[in-house]
C-alpha positions as CSV (number, residue, x, y, z in Angstrom):
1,X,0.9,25.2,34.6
2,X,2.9,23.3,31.9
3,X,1.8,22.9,28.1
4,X,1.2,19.2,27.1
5,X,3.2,18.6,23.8
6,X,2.1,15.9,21.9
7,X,3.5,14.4,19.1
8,X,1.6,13.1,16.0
9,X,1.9,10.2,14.4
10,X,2.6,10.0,10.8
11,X,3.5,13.7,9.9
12,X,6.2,14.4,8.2
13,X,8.6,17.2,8.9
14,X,8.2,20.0,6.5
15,X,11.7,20.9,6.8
16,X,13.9,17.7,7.3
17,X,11.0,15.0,6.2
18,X,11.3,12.9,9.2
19,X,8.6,11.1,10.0
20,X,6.6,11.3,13.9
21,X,9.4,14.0,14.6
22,X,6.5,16.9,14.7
23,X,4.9,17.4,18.2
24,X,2.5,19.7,18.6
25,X,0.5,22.1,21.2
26,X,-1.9,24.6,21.6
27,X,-1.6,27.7,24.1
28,X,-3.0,31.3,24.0
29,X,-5.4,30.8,20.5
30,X,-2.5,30.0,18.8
31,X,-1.6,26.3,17.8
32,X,2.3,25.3,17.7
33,X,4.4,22.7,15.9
34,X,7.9,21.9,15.8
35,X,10.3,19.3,14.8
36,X,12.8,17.3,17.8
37,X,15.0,16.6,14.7
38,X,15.8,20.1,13.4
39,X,15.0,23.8,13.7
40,X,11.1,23.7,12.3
41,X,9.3,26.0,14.2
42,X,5.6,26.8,13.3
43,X,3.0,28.9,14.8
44,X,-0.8,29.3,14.0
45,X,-3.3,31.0,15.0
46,X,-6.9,28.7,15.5
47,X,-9.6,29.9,13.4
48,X,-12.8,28.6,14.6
49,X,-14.2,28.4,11.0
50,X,-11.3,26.8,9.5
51,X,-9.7,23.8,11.1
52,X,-7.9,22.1,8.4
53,X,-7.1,18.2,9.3
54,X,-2.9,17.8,9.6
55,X,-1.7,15.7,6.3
56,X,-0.5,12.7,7.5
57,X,0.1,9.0,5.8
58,X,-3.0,7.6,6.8
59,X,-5.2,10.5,5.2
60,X,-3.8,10.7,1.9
61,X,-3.5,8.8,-1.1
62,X,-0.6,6.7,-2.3
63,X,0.6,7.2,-5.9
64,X,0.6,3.6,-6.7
65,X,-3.2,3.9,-5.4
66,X,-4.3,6.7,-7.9
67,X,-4.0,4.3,-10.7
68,X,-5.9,1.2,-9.5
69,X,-9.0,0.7,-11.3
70,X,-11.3,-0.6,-9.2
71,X,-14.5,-3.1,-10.5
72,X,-17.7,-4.6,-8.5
73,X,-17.1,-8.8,-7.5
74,X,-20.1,-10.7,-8.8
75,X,-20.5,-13.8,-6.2
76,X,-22.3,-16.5,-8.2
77,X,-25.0,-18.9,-6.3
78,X,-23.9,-22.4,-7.6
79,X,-27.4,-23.7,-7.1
80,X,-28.8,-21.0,-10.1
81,X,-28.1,-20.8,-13.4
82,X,-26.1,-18.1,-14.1
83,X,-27.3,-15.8,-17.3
């Protein structure tokens, strides 16, 4: 029976820091990741207790997002005075 080795969409390589390079499989209890573009290799073994979510683009904050400040939008009713 063959593996299915998926690849994931906006990780970066850890190694080379392409981007959607990383695919990524499970087999055995232990969860595997490696890079098409170079020589990453990672294993890991699943901890039932400890799944951590793979940092991708879509889950993290952009620097140019930390520093936005962000403040409520009052709609006004034209038909009411406003105070």
């Amino acid at each position: 029976m063959s593996t299915v080795k998926r690849f994931i969409a906006g990780v970066t390589c850890p190694r080379c820091a392409a981007m959607d390079r990383i695919r990524a499989w499970e087999q055995n209890g232990i969860r595997y990741r490696e890079c098409v573009s170079c020589d990453f290799f990672e294993q890991l073994p699943i901890e039932e207790d400890a799944l951590t979510e793979m940092t991708t683009r879509v889950n993290q904050v952009r620097e140019d997002q930390k520093q936005q400040d962000v403040q409520p939008v009052r709609i006004l009713d034209p038909g009411k005075p406003s105070h």
